[in-house]
C-alpha positions, 0 to 999 in steps of 0.5 A: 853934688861933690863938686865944690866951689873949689873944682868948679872954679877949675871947670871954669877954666878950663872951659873958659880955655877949651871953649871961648869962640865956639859956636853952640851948634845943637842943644838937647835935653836928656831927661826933664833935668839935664841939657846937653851943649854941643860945641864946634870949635877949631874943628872940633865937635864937643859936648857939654852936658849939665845937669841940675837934678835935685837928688844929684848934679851933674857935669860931664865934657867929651867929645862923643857922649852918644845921648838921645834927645826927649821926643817931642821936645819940653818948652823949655828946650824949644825956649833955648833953642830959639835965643841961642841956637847957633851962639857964639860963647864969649865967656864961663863966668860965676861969682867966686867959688860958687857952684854955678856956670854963667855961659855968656853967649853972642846971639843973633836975634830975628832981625838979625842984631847981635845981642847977648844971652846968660845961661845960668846953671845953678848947680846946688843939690835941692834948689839946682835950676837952669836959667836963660836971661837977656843983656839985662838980667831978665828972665826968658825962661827957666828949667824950675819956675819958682814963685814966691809961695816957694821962694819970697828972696828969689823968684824964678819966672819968665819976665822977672829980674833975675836974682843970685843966690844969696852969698854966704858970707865966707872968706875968700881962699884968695883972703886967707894968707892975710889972715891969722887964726883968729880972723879966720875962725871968728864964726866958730861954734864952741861945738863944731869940729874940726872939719865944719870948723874949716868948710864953713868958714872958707868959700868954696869948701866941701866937707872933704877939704874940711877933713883934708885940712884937719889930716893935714895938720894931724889932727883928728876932723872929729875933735871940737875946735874950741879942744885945740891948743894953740900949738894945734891951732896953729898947725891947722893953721898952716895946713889951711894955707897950703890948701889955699896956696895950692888953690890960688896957684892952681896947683891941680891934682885932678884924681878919683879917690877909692877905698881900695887900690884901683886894681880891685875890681870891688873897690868903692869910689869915695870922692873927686877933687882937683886938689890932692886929698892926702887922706886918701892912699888909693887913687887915680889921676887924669890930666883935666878937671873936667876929664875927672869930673865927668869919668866920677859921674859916668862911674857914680852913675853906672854904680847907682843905675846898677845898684838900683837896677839890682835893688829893684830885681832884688825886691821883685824876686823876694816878693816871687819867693815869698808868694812861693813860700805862702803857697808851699805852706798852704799845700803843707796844710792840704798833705796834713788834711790829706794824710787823715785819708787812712783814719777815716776809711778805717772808720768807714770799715769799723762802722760797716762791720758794726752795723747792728751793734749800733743806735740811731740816735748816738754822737758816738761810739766805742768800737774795737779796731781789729786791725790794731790788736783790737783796741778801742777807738771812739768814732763821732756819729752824726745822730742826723744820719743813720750808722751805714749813713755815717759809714758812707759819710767817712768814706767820702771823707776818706775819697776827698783826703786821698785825692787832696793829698795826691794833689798836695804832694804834686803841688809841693814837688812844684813848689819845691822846684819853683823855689829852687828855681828862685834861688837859683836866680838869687844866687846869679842875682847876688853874684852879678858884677855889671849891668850886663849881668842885671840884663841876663837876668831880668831877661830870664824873669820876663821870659817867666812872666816875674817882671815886665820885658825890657822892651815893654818898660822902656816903651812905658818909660818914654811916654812919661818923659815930660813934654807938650800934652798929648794932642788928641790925634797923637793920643789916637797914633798911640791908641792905633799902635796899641791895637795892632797885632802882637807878633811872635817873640824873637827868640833870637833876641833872648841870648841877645846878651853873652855869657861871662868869658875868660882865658885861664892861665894856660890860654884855654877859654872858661865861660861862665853863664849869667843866668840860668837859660844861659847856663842851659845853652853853654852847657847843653848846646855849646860845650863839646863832650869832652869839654869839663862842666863844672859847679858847685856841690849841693847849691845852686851856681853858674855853670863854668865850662872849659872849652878844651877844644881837643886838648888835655887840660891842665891842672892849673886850668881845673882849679881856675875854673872851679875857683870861678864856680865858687866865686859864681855861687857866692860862697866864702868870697869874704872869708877865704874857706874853701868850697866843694867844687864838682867837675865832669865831661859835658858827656855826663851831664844832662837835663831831666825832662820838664826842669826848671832852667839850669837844673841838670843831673851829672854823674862820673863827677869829682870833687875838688876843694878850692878857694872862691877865684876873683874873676879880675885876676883872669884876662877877661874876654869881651 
């Protein structure tokens, strides 16, 4: 998790002035990691969702997060729902700069007493948990229950006391304009650098402010501690004061860091702080710690799910490819076999014009081949058989062959469309900058039998959400709906998602397809005679259309769009060469009977040279 002590001392804060007095007026659980806080507070409605997921914390604030529940309901959730549901919160409190929230809450029990209740979130990464406990530090309940087998210092079950982790024995930020230099790295190794030097000698540090500290102070974070002069400790020294002054003042610089300026639309987000990293050029501001916190997580998470999303198509096609490619050379194998068709009918021919020339009892023979300036050819005989025998054997021979190689030669056109087809997708794979696209796509993979429909795996996904075991009559509902009549696909459904639109700089409407069948629909059913379809030569691509709309199209306009078709094939993005764009009327194009999606014929087409378009550099049409 990013977030360190430092920021989650500023969570604390602010949660501390945004919640005190609110009434928790729902609860819910997202997946077995995460729940979500819904507070009513002066009128207002917000929620608060915290996540203990081993493989990546999480923390977000907002007032509209739209989540669903998990249906039926974990224990754990029925747990809290139970002891807090409709509490009032006195307090967010933690030991100081841990990565932890300690929600103090006012309940009132079943007969009708006031008492008070602890929600602990812990949020370190492998051993994150979530833990509701009494006045008295018992324990009610727990997201991870953890026994002794796992943990002997820190038991987290039902009934047993509850136990903080462990400190770390570091100075306080509070500490250290008290301190000198020696005091404040007395635990250093000879071997840290800078960097850990700093972290792990200060509470609430991360490895950024450790690196932030060194930058500071001009040094580099890689250099060992023990390399220093003194001069260089001492300016170390007091860049580690600043950062702690700004700390204990709360002076906050809430912002999101990028490896790119934030107009870039490929840029890389790189860390999230409430003080200000001077080591990084690009960033963004925000007025709350919380308000940065959760717009890092909504990016990093919309990032990942999209990097997975695409990792896992990604994975799926190659193996479709590769399949494809097994096929190709087994049907390359038949056409060699086939192509031996002609051999052995002139086999047949040379042993049936020699009949009488011939033993029984020979392996083979030497016979003049009169269509070939008769030279001699050495034919193998199967002493079983007679020569006509032998004749008839080569015929057969021949007959086989010729058919195998007409089917191979069909099977290898096939496999040749298939793999374009691939590649094609590929191509909109590689080239696919949202979710959306990743959407488009995977909808055109179901449609072909690639992958499982998306209304199929988000069905299978939600049986395995955790819960109570399935009572037998839930598992007979579930056999039941199973049973039931498959109706008709909705073919509605399947251009659920549109096409990539955008205005060119004469205000003229380019739209760019997603997928193939959307590359098929823009181009053959909307677009209009006189509207320009565009592509790039001799590859595979979207399909970039301009809606002319009944005017004449501007220069400017034909080099946007076919900038955007090599954007859209993915070609010289980096290096900034040029590539071959074809353009013609809609009227030019069209599909040849039983093509893969996406594949067209044009003719009356011309050729321009354009550098790859950002699609960022043209208004966007949503």
């Amino acid at each position: 998790m990013p977030v360190d002590g430092i920021v989650m001392k500023s969570i604390r804060s602010e949660l501390n002035r945004e919640l005190t007095g609110a009434k928790l007026d729902r609860i819910i659980m997202t997946d077995r990691h995460t729940i979500v806080l819904s507070f009513y507070n002066r009128g207002i409605k917000t929620q608060l969702l915290l996540g203990t997921n081993p493989s990546m914390p999480e923390l977000s604030y907002g007032e509209n997060l739209k989540l669903k529940s998990l249906n039926p309901p974990p224990a754990f959730l029925l747990t809290l729902r139970k002891y807090i549901l409709g509490a009032r919160l006195l307090e967010v409190a933690a030991p100081p700069y841990e990565r932890m929230l300690d929600f103090h809450f006012q309940a009132m029990n079943d007969l009708g007493d006031l008492t008070e209740k602890r929600l602990i979130v812990e949020f370190m990464s492998r051993v994150g948990n979530t833990i509701l406990v009494n006045r008295a530090g018992v324990i009610h309940t727990a997201l991870r229950h953890i026994d002794h087998s796992v943990n002997r210092y820190r038991e987290i079950l039902p009934a047993h006391p509850y136990v903080a982790p462990p400190p770390q024995n570091k100075l306080l930020p509070d500490q250290i304009p008290g301190l000198s230099l020696t005091d404040i790295f007395q635990q250093e190794k000879a071997k840290d650098n800078l960097a850990k030097a700093v972290y792990k000698n200060v509470a609430g540090f991360s490895p950024a402010l450790g690196r932030e500290t060194a930058f500071r102070a001009g040094l580099d974070s890689e250099r060992t501690f023990s390399d220093l002069s003194y001069p260089e400790k001492e300016k170390l020294h007091r860049a580690l004061l600043d950062i702690c002054q700004d700390i204990t003042e709360e002076n906050i610089f809430p912002a999101l860091y990028y490896d790119d300026a934030v107009t870039n639309s490929e840029r890389r987000l790189i860390d999230v702080h409430s003080i200000k990293l001077t080591q990084f050029p690009y960033f963004e501001t925000f007025s709350t710690v919380l308000e940065v916190v959760s717009k890092y997580y909504g990016q990093f998470k919309a990032g990942n799910r999209f990097q997975t999303k695409k990792q896992a198509l990604n994975n799926t096609l190659k193996e479709h490819i590769k399949k494809a490619e097994r096929k190709r050379e087994l049907h390359e194998q038949d056409r060699t076999k086939g192509k031996k068709a002609e051999k052995y009918k002139l086999f047949g021919e040379l042993l049936l014009s020699n009949l009488h020339t011939i033993k029984n009892t020979r392996s083979n023979v030497t016979l003049q081949n009169y269509y070939d300036e008769n030279k001699e050819v050495e034919i193998e005989l199967d002493p079983r058989y007679s020569p006509a025998d032998n004749a008839n054997r080569y015929f057969q021979k021949y007959a086989r062959n010729k058919r195998r190689l007409a089917q191979a030669e069909k099977l290898l056109r096939q496999d040749a469309a298939q793999l374009a087809y691939l590649e094609s997708i590929r191509v909109n794979l590689d080239c696919a900058s949202d979710y959306d696209d990743l959407l488009a796509i995977q909808d055109e993979l179901s449609e072909k039998k690639y992958v499982p429909s998306r209304k199929k795996r988000e069905t299978e996904d939600q049986r395995q959400e955790p819960g109570r075991p399935a009572s037998k009559r839930r598992r007979f509902e579930q056999y039941k709906q199973t049973q039931k009549p498959i109706k008709p696909a909705d073919k509605s459904n399947h251009h659920s998602l549109p096409p990539r639109r955008f205005f060119s700089s004469d205000d003229l409407k380019i739209v760019v397809g997603r997928n193939n069948k959307q590359n098929d629909r823009i181009t053959l059913r909307q677009a209009r005679k006189d509207d320009l379809w565009f592509h790039i030569k001799d590859a595979p691509g979207a399909h970039v259309v301009i809606m002319a709309e009944g005017q004449e199209i501007p220069e400017q306009t034909i080099l946007e769009a076919a900038g955007l078709a090599a954007w859209y094939a993915g070609t010289n993005r980096a290096g900034g060469a040029k590539s071959s764009v074809d353009y013609c009327e809609i009227r030019h194009v069209w599909k040849p009977r039983g093509a893969k999606p996406g594949h067209v014929l044009y003719d009356n087409y011309q050729t321009i040279l354009v550098e790859p378009l950002d699609p960022a550099n043209l208004k966007s049409i949503k």
